[in-house]
N, C-alpha and C positions, 0 to 999 in steps of 0.2 A: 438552637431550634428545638430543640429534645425536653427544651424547659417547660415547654406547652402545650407538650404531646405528641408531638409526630415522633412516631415509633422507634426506637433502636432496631433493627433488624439487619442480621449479618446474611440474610437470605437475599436480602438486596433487591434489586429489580423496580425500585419504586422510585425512580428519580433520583436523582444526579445538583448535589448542590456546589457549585464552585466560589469559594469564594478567596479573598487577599491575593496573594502574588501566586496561587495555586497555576493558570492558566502561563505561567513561565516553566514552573517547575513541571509540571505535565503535557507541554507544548508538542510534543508527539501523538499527545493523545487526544485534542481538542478536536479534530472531526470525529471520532468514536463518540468523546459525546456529546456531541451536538446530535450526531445522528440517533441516537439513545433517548436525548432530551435532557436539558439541563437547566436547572434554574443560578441565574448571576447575581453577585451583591454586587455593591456600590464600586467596590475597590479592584472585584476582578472584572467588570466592566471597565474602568480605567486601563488594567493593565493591557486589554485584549485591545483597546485603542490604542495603545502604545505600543502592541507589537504588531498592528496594522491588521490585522483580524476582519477586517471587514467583509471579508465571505461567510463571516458567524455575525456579527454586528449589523451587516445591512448596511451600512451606512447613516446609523444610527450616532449621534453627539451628548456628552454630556456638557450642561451649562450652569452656571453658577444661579444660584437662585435671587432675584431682586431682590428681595424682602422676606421678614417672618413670614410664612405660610399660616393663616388662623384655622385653616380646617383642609379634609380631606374629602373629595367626592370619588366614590366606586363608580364603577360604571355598569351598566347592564349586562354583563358576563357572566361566563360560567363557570369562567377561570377564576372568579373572584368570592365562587362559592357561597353561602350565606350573606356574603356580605354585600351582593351584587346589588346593587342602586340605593347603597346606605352613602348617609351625608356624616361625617364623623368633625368633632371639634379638636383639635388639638394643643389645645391648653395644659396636657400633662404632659406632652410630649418637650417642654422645656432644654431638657438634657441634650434631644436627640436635634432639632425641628433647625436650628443654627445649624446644621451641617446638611442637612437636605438638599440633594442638587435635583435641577430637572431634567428631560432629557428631551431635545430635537431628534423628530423622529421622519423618516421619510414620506411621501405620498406615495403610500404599495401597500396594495392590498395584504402584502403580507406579516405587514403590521398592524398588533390591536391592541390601542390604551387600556389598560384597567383601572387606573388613578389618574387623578388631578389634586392638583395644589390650589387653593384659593385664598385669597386675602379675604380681608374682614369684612368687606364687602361683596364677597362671595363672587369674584373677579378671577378668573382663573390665572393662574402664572403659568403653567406648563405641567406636562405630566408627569406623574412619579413611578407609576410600574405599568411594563407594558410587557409583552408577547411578539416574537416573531415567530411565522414557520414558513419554510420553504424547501424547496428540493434537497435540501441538505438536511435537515431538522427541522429542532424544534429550542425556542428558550424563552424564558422569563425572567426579567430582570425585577430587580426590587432595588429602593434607595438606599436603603443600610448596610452599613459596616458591619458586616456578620461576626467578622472574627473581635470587634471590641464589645466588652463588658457594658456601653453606656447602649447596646443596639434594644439590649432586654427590655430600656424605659417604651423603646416603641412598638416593640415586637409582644410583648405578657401582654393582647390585650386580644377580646374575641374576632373580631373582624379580620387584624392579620393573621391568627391561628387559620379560621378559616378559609382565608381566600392564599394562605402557603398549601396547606394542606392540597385547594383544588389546583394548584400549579404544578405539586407535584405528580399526583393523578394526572394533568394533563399532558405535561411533558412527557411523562413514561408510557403514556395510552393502560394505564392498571391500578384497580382501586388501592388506597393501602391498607394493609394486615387489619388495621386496627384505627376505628377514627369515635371520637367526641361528639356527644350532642353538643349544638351548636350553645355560646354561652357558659358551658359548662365547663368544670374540672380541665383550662386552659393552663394553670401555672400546676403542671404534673407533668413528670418526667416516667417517659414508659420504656421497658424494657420488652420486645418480643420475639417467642420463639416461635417454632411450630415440630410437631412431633414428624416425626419418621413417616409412621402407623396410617397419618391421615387428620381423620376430624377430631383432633385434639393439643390443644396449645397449651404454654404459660408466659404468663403473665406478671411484670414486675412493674410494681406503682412507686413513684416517690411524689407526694405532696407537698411540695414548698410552698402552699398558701396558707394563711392562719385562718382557713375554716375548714370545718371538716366537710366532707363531699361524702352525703350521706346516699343522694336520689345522683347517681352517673349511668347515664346513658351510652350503651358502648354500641360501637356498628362494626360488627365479623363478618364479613363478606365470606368466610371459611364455613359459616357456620350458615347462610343463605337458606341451606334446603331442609335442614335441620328443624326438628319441631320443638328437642326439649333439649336440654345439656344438664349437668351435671357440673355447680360450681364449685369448688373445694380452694378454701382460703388459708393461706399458716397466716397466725396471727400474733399477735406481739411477745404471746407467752409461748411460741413454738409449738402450737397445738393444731392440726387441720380442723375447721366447719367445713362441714359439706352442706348444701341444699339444691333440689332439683329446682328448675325456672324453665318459663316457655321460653320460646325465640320469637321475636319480630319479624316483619316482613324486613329482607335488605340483611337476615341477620342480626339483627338488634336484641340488644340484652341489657335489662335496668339490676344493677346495681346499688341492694338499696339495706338500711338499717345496721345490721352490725357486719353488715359484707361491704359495707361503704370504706372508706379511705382517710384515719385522721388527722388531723392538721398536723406537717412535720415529721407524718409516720410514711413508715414503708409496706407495703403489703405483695404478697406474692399470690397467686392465682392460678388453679390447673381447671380449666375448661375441655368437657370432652363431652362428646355429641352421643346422646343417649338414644333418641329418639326422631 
């Protein structure tokens, strides 16, 4: 998940993702978090069906899926972020879309669809990520196998960045450190920290995409009330640029020209609130 931005941060507190046979291996710990918020893959939803979980599950089933799935429909949530009443094709998803399950979900209020699966006929088959919360917590499931390598063909793409990113936010009830304009600088791996001191962080970028991300939009919820900041980059030849920049409303900071991020490269960043 870190492949397309969602933050590294050992400060934690921004959601909870379980996924593979995690939920055996931590099975003392699965009401802590659920009550916390946690979002599910494909596979530790299975397992938490198998060890009869269903005071975190609902009551909830996975099912095998009839057929190729030809497209995705969001739903009007807010869990699903950006991507909230987009209609998506998924014709690239080839790798991933044969392993796709749906899931049977209860009539209770305390379940909400995010996705559906539909054939080519735009027919729905059933849903593919949904939300429960109840007196116990809170979770989100999604259909992928997080822990294999073929999850990236479905996950690098902006809709799912977006609408993990608002899962995590909502499962935790807390913006994260650090989030993307939407569309943008998705296939970036971020490192983040945060100072001692207060209004000041860094920042570590890895670009695994073959272009460079000259114009990125970043949203610091740290940096909110903030007018100017003070960006300071080391840059391939181990040398710092500094330049001062306004702040956005939300926090927001554009990242732009030779403070951008080039294809392949790594960049590091000290941001600290001037004004």
């Amino acid at each position: 998940m870190s492949r397309f931005g969602i933050p590294l941060w050992p400060g934690g507190d921004n959601g909870r993702v379980v996924m593979g046979n995690a939920p055996l291996a931590r099975k003392d710990e699965l009401d802590e978090f659920a009550r916390d918020g946690m979002v599910v893959d494909r596979d530790a939803f299975e397992m938490l069906q198998h060890m009869g979980r269903d005071d975190i599950l609902g009551g909830a089933r996975l099912l095998p899926m009839p057929a190729f799935p030809a497209s995705e429909q969001f739903m009007d949530s807010s869990v699903n972020g950006e991507a909230r009443g987009r209609h998506v094709a998924l014709d690239s998803f080839s790798v991933v879309r044969h392993d796709f399950p749906i899931f049977d979900l209860p009539k209770s209020d305390e379940f909400t669809p995010l996705c559906q699966f539909l054939d080519q006929d735009e027919n729905p088959f059933g849903v593919s990520a949904w939300t429960r919360e109840w007196s116990g917590g809170r979770i989100a499931v999604v259909p992928f196998r997080l822990g294999q390598a073929s999850a990236e063909r479905g996950l690098l793409a902006p809709l799912r960045k977006t609408q993990l990113e608002a899962m995590l936010e909502w499962t935790s009830g807390k913006q994260l450190p650090v989030r993307f304009g939407f569309d943008s600088a998705y296939d970036l791996k971020v490192v983040y920290r945060q100072h001692a001191s207060g209004k000041r962080v860094f920042l570590g970028f890895g670009n695994f995409s073959l272009d460079d991300l000259t114009d990125v939009t970043l949203h610091l919820p740290l940096f909110a009330e903030a007018k100017t900041v003070e960006i300071r980059m080391l840059d391939d030849q181990g040398k710092w640029k500094s330049t001062e920049s306004a702040i956005g409303e939300g926090g927001c900071l554009k990242l732009r020209g030779r403070f951008g991020i080039p294809d392949q490269e790594i960049r590091v960043y000290e941001i600290i609130a001037t004004g």
